[in-house]
N, C-alpha and C positions, 0 to 999 in steps of 0.2 A: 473738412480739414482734419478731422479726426480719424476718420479712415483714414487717410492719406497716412498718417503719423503712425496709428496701428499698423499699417500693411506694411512700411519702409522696416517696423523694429521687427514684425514678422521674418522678413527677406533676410535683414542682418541675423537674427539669431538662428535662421536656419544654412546662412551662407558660414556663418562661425559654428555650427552642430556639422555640417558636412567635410570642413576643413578638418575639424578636428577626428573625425572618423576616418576619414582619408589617410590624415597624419597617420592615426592610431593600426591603420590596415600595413601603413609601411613600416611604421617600428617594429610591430608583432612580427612581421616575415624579416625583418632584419635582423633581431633579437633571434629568432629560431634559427638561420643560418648559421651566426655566430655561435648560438650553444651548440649546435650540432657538430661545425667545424671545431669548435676547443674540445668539447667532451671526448671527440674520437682522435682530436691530434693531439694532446696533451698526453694521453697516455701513452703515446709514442716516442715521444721526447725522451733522451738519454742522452748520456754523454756520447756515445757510439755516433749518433746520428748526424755529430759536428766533426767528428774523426774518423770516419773510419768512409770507404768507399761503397758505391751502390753493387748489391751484389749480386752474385748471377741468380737466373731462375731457381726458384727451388731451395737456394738456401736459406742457412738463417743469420738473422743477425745482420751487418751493415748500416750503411750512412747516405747520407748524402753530401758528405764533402767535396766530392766536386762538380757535384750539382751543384753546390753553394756558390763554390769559386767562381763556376764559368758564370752562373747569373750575373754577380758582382761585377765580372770584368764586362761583362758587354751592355749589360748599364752602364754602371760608371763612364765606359770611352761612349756610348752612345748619346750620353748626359753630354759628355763636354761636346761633342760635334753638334749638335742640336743644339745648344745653348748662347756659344757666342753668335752663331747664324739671326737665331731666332729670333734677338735680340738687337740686333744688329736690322735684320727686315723690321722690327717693329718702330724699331728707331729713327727709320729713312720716310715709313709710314705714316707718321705722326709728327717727327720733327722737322725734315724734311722737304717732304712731298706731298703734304697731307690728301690737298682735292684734285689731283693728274689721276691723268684715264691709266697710269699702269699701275699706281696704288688700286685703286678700282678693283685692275685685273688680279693684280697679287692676292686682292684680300678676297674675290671671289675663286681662286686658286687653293686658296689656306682653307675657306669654306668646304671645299669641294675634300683635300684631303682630312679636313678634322672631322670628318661623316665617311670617310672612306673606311670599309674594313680590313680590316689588318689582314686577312688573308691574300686580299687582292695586292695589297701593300708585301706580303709576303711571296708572292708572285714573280711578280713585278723584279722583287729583288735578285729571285732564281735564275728569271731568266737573264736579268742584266749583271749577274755575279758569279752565280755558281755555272751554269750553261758557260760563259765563258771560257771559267779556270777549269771545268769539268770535274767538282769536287764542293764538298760541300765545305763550309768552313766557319769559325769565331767570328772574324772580321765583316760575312756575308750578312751573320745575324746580327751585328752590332749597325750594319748598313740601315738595315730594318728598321730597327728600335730608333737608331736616329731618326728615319722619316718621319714615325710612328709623331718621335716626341715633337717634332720640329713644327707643327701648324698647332699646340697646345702653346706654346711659348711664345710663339707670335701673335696669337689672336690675345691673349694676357699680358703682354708687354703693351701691344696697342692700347686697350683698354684702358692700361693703369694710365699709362703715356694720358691720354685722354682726359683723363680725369683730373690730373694734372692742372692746380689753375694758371690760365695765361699772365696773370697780374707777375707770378714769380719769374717769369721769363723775361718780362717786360721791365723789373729792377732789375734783375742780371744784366740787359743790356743797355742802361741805364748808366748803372756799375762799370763800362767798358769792359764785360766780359765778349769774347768771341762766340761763335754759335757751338763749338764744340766744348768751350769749358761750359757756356750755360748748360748745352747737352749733359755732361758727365759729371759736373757740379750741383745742380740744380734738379733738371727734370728727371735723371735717374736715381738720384737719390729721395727724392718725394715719392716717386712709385718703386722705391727699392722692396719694401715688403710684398706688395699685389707680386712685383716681377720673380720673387723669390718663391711664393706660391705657385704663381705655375710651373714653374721649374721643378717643386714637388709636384705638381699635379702630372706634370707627364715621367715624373719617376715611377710615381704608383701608378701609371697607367701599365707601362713599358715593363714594370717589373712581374706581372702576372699574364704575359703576350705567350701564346701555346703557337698557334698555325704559323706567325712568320717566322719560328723560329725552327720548325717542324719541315720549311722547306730550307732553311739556310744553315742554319746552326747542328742541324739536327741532334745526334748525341754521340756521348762518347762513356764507355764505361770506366775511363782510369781518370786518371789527371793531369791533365794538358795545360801546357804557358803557349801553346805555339798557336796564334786566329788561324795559322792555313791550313790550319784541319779542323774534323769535327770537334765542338765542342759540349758539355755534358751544361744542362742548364736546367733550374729546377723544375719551370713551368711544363715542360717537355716528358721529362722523368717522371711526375706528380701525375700525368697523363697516361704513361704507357704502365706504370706499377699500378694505378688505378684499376683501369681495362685488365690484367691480368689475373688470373686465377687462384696467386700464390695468398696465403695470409699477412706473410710475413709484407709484402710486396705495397700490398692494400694498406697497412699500417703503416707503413714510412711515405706512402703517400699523402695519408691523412697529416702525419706530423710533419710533412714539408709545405702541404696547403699550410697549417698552420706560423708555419716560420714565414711564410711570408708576410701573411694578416698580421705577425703581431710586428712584425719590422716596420711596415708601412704605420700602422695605428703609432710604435712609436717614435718613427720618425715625427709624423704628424704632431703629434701631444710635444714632444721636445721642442719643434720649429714656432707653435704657436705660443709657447710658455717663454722664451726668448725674445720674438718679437714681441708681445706684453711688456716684458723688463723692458727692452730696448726703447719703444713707445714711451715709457713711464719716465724713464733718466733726462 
């Protein structure tokens, strides 16, 4: 019995020594990424880089303003098209229709694109958008980034939906609430937080998206409001100043990688420091 007793604290203190070497293998190369990204985009940061445009080969100086912009616009509208959808399937999934064979099929569909790569995703869009209009355009890439985000929002809506306990449902209708107040009263407000996270989560996914945007969106060097043309976006720009030869070029790409790392992280840090307070009150 004693062996036994030795050999199980053996197992656990070697299963808690490898977890934590494991952990420590991921922080170290997370930690390195990071320094390496802020060391070399930090020092790129200027005012210039939030006003001024990206500029031709070879020069010097420049921004990426509307690299900034067009990113912004085709999230943002790719955010609200993905979002009420997403929402919307998670809700017919769970409150709904929970055990039918075409919940089944949808959420083996959502699987299938939430492991889909985005280039294929970016494809896909080419040829059902741009092949079309024969042009490449804003609205193509924002097609995109909606797919992209729209099986992250649904498989996290489900989830929270899920978790949800039925007890709350079951005083709602109790209460003579209908199925759509309990819906919108009740079960979406208990997984309002989970639902709000993934909705960040396929922000920051979508917001760092290079290949689908690289067939739809592609770029633009001035500053465009119009989707039916190309539009200038940063992941795209961060890409081709990258690969280029120029100094200046490699440097506003470093400091655009980093504008977007530190956007997401503080998007992130703001949304969780809210809902805390929110939780708290």
């Amino acid at each position: 019995m004693n062996f036994n007793f030795y050999k199980r604290k053996a197992i656990n203190w070697a299963s808690m020594a490898l977890a934590m070497f494991t952990t420590f293998i991921g922080l170290f190369f997370l930690c390195w990424i990071l320094w390496t990204l802020l060391s070399r985009g930090l020092s790129g940061m200027n005012i210039a880089l939030f006003t001024q445009m990206t500029p031709p080969p070879g020069a010097d100086g420049g921004g990426l303003l509307n690299a900034i912009g067009g990113s912004l616009i085709m999230v943002i509208l790719g955010t609200l098209i993905a979002t009420p959808i997403g929402v919307m399937v998670g809700i017919y999934m769970v409150e709904i229709n929970r055990y039918s064979k075409l919940t089944s099929t949808v959420r083996f569909i959502n699987d299938i694109l939430l492991s889909a790569p985005s280039i294929v995703i970016g494809l896909f869009v080419y040829m059902l958008v741009v092949v079309q209009v024969k042009h490449f355009s804003g609205w193509a890439g924002t097609i995109a980034l909606a797919i992209i985000a729209l099986p992250i929002i649904v498989r996290t809506t489900e989830n929270m939906l899920v978790l949800v306990p039925h007890a709350l449902r079951e005083a709602a209708f109790a209460l003579g609430a209908s199925r759509r107040k309990t819906i919108l009263s009740v079960s979406l407000i208990a997984a309002r937080n989970g639902v709000l996270t993934g909705i960040l989560l396929s922000v920051a996914r979508i917001s760092g998206e290079t290949a689908p945007l690289m067939f739809t969106a592609l770029n633009n060097q001035f500053w465009q409001w119009d989707l039916n043309q190309p539009l200038a976006n940063l992941p795209v720009v961060i890409f081709q100043f990258a690969m280029s030869p120029y100094d200046n070029w490699q440097r506003i790409a470093w400091a655009g990688a980093s504008v977007i790392t530190l956007a997401i992280l503080g998007l992130n840090i703001v949304t969780r420091i809210y809902f805390r307070q929110g939780s708290t009150r």
